[in-house]
C-alpha positions as YAML, in Angstrom:
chain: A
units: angstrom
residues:
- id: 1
  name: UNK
  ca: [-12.25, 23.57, -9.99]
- id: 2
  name: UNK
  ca: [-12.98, 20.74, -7.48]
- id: 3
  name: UNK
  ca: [-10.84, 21.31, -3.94]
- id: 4
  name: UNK
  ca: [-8.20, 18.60, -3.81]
- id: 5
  name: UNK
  ca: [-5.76, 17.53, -0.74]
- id: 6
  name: UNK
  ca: [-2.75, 15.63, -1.37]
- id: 7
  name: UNK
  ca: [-1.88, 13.58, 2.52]
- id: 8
  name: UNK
  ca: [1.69, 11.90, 2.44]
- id: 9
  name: UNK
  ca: [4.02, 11.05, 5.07]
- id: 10
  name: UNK
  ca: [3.21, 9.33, 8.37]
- id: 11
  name: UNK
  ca: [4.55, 7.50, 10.96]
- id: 12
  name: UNK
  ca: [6.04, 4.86, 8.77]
- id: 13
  name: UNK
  ca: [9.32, 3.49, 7.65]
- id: 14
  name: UNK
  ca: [8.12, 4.72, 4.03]
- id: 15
  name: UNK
  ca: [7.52, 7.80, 5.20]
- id: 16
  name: UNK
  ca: [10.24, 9.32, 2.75]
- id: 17
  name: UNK
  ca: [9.27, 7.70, 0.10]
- id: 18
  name: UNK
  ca: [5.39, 8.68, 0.51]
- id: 19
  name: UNK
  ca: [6.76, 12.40, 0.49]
- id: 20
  name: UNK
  ca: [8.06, 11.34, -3.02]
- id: 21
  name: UNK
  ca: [5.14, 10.15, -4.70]
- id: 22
  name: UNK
  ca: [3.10, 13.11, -2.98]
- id: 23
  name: UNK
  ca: [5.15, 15.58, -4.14]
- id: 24
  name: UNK
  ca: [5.22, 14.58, -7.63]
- id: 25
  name: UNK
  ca: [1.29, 14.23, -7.51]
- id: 26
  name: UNK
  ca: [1.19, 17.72, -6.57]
- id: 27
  name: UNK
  ca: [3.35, 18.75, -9.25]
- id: 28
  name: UNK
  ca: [1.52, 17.00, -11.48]
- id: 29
  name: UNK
  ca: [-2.38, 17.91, -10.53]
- id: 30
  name: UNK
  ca: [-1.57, 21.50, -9.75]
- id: 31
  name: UNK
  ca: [-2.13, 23.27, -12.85]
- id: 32
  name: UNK
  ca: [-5.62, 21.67, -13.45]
- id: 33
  name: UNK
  ca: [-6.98, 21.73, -9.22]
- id: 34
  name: UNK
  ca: [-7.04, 23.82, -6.49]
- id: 35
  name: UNK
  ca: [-4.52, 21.42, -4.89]
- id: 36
  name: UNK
  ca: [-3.39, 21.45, -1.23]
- id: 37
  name: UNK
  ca: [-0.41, 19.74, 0.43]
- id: 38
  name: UNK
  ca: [-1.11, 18.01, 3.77]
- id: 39
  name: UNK
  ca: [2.18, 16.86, 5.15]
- id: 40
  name: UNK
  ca: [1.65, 13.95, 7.39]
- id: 41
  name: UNK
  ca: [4.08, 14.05, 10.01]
- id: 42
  name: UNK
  ca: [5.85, 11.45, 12.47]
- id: 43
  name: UNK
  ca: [3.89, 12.70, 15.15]
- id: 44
  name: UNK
  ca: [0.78, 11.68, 13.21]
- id: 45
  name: UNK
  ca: [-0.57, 15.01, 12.96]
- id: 46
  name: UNK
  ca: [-1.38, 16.77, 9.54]
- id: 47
  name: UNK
  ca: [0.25, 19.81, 8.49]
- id: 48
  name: UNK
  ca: [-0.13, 22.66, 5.80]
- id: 49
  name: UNK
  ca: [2.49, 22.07, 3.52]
- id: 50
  name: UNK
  ca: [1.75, 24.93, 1.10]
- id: 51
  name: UNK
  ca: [5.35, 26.21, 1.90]
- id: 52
  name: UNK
  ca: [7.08, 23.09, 0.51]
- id: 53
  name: UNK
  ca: [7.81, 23.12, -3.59]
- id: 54
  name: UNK
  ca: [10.09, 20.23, -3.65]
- id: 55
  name: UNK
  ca: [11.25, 17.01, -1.87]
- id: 56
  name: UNK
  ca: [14.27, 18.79, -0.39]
- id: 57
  name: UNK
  ca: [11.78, 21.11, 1.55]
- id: 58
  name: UNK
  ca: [11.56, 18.13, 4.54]
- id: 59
  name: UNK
  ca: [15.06, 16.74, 4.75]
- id: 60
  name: UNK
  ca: [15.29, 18.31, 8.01]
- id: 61
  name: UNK
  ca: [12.13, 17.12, 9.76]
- id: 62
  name: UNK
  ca: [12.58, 19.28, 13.19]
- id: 63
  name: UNK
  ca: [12.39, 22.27, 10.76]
- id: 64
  name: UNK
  ca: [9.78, 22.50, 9.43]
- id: 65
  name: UNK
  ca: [7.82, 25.13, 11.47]
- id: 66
  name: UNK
  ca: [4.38, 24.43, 9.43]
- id: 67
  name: UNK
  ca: [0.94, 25.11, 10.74]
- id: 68
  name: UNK
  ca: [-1.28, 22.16, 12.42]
- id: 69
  name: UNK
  ca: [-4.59, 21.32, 10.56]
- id: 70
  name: UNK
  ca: [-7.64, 18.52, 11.25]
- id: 71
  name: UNK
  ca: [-10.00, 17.06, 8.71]
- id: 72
  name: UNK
  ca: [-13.32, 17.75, 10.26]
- id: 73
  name: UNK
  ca: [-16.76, 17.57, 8.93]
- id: 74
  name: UNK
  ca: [-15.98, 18.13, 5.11]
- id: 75
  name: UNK
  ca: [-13.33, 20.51, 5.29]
- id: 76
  name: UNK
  ca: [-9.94, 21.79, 6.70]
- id: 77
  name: UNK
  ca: [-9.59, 23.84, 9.91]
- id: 78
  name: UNK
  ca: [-6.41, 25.27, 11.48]
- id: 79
  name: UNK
  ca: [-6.32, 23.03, 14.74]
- id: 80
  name: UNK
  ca: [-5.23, 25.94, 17.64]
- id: 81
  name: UNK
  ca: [-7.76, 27.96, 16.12]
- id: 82
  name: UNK
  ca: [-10.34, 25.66, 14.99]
- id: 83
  name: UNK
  ca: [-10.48, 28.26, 11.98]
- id: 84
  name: UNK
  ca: [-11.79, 26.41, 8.61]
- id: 85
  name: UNK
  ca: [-9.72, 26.66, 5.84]
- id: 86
  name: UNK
  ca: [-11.75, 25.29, 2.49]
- id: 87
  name: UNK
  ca: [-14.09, 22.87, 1.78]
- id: 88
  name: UNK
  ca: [-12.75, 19.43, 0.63]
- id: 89
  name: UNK
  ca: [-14.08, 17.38, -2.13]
- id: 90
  name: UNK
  ca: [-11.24, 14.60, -2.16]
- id: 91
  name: UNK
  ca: [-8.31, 13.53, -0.25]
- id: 92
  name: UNK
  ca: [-5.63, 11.71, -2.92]
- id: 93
  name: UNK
  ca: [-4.01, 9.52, -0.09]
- id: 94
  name: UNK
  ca: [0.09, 8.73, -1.02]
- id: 95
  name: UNK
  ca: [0.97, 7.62, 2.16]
- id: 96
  name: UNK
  ca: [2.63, 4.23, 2.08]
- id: 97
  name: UNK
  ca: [2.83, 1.99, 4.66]
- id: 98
  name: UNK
  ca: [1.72, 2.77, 8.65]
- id: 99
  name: UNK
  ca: [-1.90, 4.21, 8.89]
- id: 100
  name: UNK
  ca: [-2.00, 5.47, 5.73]
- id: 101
  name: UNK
  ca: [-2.27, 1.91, 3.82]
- id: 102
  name: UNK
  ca: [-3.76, -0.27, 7.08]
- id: 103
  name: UNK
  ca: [-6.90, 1.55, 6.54]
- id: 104
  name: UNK
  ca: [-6.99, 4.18, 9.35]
- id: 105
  name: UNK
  ca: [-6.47, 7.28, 7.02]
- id: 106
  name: UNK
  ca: [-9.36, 6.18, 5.01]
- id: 107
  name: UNK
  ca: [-11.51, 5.41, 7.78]
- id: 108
  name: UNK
  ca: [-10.70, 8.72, 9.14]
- id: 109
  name: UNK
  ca: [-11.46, 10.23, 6.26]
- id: 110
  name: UNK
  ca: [-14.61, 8.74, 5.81]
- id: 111
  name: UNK
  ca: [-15.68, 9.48, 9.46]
- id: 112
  name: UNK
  ca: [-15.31, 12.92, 8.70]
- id: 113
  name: UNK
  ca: [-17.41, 12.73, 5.44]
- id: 114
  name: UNK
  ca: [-14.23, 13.33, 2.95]
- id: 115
  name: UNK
  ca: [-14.00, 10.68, -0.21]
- id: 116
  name: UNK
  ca: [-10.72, 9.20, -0.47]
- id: 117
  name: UNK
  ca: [-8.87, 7.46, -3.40]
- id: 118
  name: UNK
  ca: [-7.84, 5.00, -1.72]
- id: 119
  name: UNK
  ca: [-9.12, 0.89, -1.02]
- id: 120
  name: UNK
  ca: [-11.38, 1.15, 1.67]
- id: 121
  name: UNK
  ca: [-10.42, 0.66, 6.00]
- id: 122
  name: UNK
  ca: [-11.41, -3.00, 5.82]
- id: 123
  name: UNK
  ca: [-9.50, -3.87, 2.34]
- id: 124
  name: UNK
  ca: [-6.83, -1.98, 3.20]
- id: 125
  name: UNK
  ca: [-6.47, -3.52, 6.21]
- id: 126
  name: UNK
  ca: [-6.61, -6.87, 4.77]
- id: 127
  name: UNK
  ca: [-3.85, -5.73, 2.01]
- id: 128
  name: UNK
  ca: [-1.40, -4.62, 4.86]
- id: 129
  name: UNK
  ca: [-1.59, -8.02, 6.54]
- id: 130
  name: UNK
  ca: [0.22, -10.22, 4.09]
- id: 131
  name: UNK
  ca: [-0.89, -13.37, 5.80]
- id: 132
  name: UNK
  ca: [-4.07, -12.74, 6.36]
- id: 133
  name: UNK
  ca: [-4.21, -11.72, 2.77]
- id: 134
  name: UNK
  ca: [-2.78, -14.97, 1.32]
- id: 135
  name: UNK
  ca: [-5.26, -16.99, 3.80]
- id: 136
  name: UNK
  ca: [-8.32, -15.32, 2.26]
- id: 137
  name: UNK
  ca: [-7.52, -16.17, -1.56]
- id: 138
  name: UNK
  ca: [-5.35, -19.00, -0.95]
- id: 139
  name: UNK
  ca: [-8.24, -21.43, -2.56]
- id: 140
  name: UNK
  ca: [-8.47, -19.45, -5.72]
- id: 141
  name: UNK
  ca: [-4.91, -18.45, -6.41]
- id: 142
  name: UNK
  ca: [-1.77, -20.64, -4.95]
- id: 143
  name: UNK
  ca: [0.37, -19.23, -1.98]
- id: 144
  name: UNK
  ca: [3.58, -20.20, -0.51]
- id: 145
  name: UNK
  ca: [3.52, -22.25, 2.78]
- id: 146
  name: UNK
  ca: [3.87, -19.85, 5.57]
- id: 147
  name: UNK
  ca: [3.54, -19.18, 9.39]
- id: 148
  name: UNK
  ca: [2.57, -15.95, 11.26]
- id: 149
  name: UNK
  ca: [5.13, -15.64, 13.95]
- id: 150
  name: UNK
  ca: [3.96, -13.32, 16.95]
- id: 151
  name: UNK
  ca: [5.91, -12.54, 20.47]
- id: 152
  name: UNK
  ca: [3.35, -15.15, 22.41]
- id: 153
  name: UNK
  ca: [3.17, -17.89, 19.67]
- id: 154
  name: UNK
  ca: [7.18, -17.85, 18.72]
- id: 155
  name: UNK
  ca: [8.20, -21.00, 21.12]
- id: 156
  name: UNK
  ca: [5.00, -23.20, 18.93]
- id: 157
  name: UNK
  ca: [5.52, -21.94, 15.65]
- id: 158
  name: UNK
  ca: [9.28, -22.07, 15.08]
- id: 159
  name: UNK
  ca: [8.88, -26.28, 16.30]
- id: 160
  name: UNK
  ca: [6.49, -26.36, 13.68]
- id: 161
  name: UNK
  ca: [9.12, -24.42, 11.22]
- id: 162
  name: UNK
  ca: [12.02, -26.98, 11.98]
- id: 163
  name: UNK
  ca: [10.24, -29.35, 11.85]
- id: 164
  name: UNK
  ca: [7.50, -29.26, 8.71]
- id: 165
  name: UNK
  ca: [9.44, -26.32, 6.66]
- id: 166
  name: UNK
  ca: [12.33, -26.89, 3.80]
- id: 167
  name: UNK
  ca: [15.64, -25.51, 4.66]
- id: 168
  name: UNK
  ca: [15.68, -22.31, 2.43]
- id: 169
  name: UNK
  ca: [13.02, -19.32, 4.26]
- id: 170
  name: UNK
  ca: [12.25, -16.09, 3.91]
- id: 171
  name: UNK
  ca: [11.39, -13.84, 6.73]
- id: 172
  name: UNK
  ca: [9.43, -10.51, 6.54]
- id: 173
  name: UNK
  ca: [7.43, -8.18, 8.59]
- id: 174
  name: UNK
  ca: [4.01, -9.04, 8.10]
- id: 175
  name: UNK
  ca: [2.62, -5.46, 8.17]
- id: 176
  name: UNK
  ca: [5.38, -3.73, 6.23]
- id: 177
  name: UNK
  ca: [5.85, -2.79, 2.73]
- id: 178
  name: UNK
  ca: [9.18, -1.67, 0.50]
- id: 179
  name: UNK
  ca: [10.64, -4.55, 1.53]
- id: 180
  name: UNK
  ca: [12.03, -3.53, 4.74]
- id: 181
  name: UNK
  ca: [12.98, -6.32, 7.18]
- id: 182
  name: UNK
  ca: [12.83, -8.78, 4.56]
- id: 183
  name: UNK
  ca: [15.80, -10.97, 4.19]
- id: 184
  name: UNK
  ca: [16.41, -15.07, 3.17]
- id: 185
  name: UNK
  ca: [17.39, -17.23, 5.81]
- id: 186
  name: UNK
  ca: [17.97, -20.64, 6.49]
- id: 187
  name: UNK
  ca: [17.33, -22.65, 9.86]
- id: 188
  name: UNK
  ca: [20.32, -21.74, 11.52]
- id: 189
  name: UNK
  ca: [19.32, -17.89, 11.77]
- id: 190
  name: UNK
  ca: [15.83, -17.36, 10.69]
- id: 191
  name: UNK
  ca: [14.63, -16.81, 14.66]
- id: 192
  name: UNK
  ca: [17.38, -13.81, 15.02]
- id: 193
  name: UNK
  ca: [15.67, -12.04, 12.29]
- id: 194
  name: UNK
  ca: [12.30, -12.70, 13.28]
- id: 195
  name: UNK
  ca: [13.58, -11.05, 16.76]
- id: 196
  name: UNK
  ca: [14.51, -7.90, 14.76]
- id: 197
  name: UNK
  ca: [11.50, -7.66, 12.78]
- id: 198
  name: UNK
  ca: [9.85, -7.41, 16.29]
- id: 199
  name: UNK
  ca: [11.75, -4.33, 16.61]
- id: 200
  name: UNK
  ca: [9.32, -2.96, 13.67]
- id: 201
  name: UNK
  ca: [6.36, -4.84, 13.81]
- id: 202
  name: UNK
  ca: [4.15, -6.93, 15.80]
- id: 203
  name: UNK
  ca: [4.39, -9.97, 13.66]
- id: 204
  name: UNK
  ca: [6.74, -11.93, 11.55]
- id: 205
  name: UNK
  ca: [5.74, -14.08, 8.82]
- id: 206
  name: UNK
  ca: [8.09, -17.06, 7.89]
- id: 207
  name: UNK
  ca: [7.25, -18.87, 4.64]
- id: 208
  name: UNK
  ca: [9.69, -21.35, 2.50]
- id: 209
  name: UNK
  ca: [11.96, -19.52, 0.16]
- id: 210
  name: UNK
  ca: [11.24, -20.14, -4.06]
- id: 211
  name: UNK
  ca: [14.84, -20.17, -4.36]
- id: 212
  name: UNK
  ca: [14.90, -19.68, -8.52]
- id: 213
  name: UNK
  ca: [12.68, -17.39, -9.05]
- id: 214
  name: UNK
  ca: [11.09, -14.20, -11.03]
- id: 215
  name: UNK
  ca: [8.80, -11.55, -10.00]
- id: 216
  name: UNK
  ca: [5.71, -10.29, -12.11]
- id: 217
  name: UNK
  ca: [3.78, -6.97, -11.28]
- id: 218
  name: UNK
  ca: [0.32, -5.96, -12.15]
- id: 219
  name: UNK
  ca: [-1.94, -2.85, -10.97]
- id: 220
  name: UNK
  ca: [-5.41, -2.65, -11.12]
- id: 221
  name: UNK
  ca: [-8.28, -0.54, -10.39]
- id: 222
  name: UNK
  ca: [-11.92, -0.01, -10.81]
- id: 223
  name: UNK
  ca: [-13.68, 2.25, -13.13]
- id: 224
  name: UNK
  ca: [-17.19, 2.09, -12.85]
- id: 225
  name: UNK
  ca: [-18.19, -1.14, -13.04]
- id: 226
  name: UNK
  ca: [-15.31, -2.27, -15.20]
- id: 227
  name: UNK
  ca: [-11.79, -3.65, -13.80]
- id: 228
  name: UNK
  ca: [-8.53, -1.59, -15.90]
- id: 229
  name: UNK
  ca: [-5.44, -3.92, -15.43]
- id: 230
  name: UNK
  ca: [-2.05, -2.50, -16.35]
- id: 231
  name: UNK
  ca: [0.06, -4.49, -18.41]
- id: 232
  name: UNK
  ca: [2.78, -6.43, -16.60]
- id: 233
  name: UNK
  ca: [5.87, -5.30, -15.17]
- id: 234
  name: UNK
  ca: [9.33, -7.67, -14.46]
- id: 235
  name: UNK
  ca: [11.40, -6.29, -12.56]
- id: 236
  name: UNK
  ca: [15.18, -7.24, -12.36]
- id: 237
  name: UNK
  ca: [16.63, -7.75, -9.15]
- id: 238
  name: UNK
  ca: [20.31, -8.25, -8.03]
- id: 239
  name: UNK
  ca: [19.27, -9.97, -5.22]
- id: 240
  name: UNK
  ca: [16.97, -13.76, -5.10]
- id: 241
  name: UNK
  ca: [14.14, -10.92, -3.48]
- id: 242
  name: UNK
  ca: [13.33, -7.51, -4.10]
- id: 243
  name: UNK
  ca: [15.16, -5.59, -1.53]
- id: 244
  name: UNK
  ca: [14.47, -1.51, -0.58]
- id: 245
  name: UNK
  ca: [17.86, -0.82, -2.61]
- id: 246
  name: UNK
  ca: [16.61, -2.24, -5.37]
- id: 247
  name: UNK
  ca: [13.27, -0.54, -5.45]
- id: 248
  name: UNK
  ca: [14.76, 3.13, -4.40]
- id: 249
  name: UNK
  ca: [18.27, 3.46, -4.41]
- id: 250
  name: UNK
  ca: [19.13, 2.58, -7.99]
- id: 251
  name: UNK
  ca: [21.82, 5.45, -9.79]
- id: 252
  name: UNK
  ca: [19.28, 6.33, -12.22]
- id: 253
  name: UNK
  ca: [16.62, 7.62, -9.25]
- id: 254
  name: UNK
  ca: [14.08, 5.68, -11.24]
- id: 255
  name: UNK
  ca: [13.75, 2.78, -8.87]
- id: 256
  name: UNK
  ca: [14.35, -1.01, -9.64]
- id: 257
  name: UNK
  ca: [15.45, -1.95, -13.12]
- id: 258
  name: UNK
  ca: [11.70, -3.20, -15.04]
- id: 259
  name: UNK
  ca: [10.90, -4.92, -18.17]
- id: 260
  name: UNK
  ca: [7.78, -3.49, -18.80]
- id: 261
  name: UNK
  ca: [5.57, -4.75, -20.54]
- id: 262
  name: UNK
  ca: [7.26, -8.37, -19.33]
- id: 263
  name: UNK
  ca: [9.03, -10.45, -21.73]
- id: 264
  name: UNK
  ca: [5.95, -13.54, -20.74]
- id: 265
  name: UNK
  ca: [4.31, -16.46, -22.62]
- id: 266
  name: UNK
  ca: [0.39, -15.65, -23.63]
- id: 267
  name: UNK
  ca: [-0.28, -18.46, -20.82]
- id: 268
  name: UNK
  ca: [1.30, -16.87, -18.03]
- id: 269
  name: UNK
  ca: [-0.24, -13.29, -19.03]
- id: 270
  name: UNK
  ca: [-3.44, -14.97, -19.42]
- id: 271
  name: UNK
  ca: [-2.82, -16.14, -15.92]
- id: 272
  name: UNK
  ca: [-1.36, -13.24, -14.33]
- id: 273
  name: UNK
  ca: [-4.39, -11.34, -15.26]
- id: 274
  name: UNK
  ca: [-7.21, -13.68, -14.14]
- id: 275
  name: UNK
  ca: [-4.97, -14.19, -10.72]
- id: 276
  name: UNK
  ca: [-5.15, -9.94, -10.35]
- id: 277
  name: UNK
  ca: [-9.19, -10.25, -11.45]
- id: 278
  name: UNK
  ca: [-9.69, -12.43, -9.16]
- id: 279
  name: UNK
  ca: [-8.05, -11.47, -5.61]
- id: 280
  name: UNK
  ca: [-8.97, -7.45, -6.21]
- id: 281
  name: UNK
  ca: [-12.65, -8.90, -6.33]
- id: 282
  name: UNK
  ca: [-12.60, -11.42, -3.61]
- id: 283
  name: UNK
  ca: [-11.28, -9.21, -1.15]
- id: 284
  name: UNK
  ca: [-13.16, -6.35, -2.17]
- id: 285
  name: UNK
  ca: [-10.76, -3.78, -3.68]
- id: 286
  name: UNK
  ca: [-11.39, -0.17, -4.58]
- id: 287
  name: UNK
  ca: [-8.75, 2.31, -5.95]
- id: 288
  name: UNK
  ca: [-5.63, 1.75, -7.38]
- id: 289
  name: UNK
  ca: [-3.80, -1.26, -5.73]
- id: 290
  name: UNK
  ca: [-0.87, -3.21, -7.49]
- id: 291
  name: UNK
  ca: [-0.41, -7.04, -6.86]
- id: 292
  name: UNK
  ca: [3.10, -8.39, -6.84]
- id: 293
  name: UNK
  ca: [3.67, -12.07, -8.02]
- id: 294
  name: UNK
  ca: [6.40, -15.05, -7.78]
- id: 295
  name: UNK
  ca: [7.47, -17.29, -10.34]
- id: 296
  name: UNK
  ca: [8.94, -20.69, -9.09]
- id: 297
  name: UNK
  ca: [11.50, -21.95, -12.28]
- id: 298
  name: UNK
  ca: [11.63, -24.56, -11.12]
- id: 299
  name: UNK
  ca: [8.23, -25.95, -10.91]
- id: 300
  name: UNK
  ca: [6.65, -23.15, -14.03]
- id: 301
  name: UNK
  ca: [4.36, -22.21, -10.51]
- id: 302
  name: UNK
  ca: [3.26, -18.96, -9.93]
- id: 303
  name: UNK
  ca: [1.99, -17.79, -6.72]
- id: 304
  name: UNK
  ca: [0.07, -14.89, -5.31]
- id: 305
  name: UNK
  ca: [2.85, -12.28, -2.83]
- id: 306
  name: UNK
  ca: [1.32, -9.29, -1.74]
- id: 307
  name: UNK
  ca: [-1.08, -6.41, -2.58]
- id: 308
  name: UNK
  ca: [0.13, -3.06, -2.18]
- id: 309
  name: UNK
  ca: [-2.79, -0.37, -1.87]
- id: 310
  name: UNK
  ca: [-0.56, 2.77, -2.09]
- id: 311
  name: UNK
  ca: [2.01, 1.64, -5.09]
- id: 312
  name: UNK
  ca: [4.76, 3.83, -4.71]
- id: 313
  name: UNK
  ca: [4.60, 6.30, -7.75]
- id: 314
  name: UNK
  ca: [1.04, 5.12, -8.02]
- id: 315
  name: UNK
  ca: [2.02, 2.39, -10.06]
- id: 316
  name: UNK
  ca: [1.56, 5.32, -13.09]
- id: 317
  name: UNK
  ca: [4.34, 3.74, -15.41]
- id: 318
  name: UNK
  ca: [2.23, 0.44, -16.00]
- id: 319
  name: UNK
  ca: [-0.22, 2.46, -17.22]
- id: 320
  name: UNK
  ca: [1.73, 4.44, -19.89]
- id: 321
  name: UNK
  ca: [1.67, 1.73, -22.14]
- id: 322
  name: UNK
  ca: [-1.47, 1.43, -22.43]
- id: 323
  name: UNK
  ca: [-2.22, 5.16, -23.27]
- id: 324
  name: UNK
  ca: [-3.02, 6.30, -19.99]
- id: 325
  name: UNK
  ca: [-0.87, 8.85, -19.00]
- id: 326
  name: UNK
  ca: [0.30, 10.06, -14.92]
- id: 327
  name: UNK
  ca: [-2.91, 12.82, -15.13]
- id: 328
  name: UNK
  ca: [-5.38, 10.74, -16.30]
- id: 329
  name: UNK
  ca: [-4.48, 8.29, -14.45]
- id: 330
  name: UNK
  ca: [-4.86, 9.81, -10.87]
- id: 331
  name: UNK
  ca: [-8.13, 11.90, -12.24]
- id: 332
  name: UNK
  ca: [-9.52, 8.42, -13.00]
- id: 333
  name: UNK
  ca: [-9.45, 7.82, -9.22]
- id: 334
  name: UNK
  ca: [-10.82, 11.01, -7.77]
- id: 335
  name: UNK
  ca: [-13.65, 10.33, -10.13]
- id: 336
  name: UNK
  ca: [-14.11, 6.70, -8.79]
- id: 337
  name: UNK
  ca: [-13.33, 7.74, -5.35]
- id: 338
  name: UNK
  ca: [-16.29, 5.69, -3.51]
- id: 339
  name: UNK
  ca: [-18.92, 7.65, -1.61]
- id: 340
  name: UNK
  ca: [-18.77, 8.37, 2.02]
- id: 341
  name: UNK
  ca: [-20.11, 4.93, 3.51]
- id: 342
  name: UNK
  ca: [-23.16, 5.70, 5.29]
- id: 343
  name: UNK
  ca: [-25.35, 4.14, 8.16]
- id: 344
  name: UNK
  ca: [-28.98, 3.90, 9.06]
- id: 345
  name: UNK
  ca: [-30.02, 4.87, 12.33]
- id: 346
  name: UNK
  ca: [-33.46, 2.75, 13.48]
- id: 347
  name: UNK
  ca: [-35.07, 4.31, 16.19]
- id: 348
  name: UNK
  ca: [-36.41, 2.10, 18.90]
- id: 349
  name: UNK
  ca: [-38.10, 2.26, 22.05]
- id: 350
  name: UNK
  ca: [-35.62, 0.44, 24.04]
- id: 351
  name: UNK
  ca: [-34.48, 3.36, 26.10]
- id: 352
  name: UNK
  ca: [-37.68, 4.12, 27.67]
- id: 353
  name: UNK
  ca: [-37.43, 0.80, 28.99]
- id: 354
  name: UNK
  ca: [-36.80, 0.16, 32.78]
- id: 355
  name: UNK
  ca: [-33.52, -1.74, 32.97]
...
């Protein structure tokens, strides 16, 4: 039995939500792995979850009383101790948003030679900054017209909003996921949000709202050589956006209402799948990602939104469909996990040199 660590949590305003999806991993994956819990916590420190059999176990975060470990060198070591644990062959990362999906966790990971599931530090990064994101694929898939909005640049860029942008905007953190801080405005309010998304993150990103529209989900992830796309999920909002309500707080605990597969034309599947080929290639994906879509009515447009790298419940019911149950699913990327990224060391004679 390979050695398995599920990490969720982290300082993160989906740090509830990553407890979720880790949980149920580890419910899932237990029976067939020697499977340990690594609760991520606030403080960004990892702890030994072992105790915790359900979600309820952390509803009271200054009780927790659970032992401190690091990652070091392969393996697991009690930190006050520096006592190892077990060897590690693969870290299943479920921690959405904050350093688990900018890249960090992996990095850290890989600096302390431990393969990861998830996309690698630089895609990840990439992923997490929506703009930077959209600027990168922008000439082979077509984006919304948007401005990054930062504390030094907010005098220029909101003359350039008032005066080059349509009425209708959206404004959203532009390092954020589940929606959080996202809300449609219009010209006479857009900067007071934009001053309360800098009470979350660093930058804002203001882009012109698709009033009429529909959203279209697809995952993805690489197998070998070989791209597996899910089929394509609608979901059904109550809002003109996907809000955090919709995606976690509906009655049935399932999250947002879904069509799934979507109810779509053989043109716009055609394209939604050659959009996801082609943006988890250009910007260099590995693991499981899922790439969220908009559909303008209006103009039959469809443009590129956002990649998440850590879907919340691992995007697993896309895959269903297609035969590829929760298990499989997740074993699918521990065995594509990439290897531990490795550099050459050329030895010179510079330092015997006089300086």
């Amino acid at each position: 039995m390979k050695n398995l660590c599920v990490v969720f949590g982290g300082a993160s305003t989906e740090h509830d939500i990553s407890i979720i999806t880790g949980m149920q991993l580890a419910k899932n994956l237990k029976p067939k792995y020697n499977l340990v819990k690594i609760y991520f916590g606030l403080d960004n420190k990892f702890y030994l979850a072992d105790k915790a059999e359900d979600i309820a176990f952390f509803k009271d975060k200054q009780k927790l009383n659970l032992k401190a470990v690091i990652f070091y060198d392969g393996a697991v070591y009690l930190e006050h101790k520096f006592k190892k644990l077990f060897d590690v062959e693969c870290v299943i990362n479920c921690c959405h948003g904050g350093l688990g999906e900018n890249g960090d966790l992996s990095a850290h990971f890989n600096l302390n030679k431990i393969k990861c599931t998830s996309a690698s530090a630089l895609a990840s990064h990439i992923a997490m900054d929506k703009h930077l994101a959209k600027e990168l694929v922008k000439d082979i898939v077509p984006t919304v017209k948007g401005i990054l909005v930062t504390r030094k640049n907010l005098e220029d860029a909101t003359k350039i909003i008032n005066k080059k942008f349509s009425k209708n905007l959206i404004v959203k953190p532009n390092s954020l996921g589940s929606s959080i801080g996202v809300k449609a405005c219009d010209k006479s309010n857009y900067i007071d949000q934009i001053n309360a998304i800098f009470e979350l993150n660093d930058n804002a990103l203001v882009e012109e709202r698709v009033v009429d529209i529909l959203e279209y989900n697809q995952a993805c992830f690489k197998d070998g050589e070989n791209l597996v796309l899910s089929v394509i999920e609608n979901p059904i909002t109550k809002s003109n956006f996907l809000t955090f309500d919709d995606k976690y707080m509906h009655k049935s605990g399932k999250g947002e209402d879904r069509i799934i597969p979507a109810d779509i034309s053989p043109e716009l599947e055609e394209q939604i799948i050659d959009y996801t080929s082609k943006i988890y290639t250009a910007l260099n994906m590995n693991g499981l990602v899922r790439i969220d879509y908009i559909l303008d009515k209006s103009t039959n447009t469809l443009y590129f939104n956002e990649i998440n790298t850590i879907p919340g419940s691992m995007a697993f019911y896309l895959y269903e469909p297609l035969g590829i149950d929760y298990i499989t699913l997740i074993e699918r990327q521990i065995d594509n996990s990439p290897e531990i990224q490795k550099f050459a060391y050329f030895k010179t004679d510079v330092l015997n040199k006089k300086i």
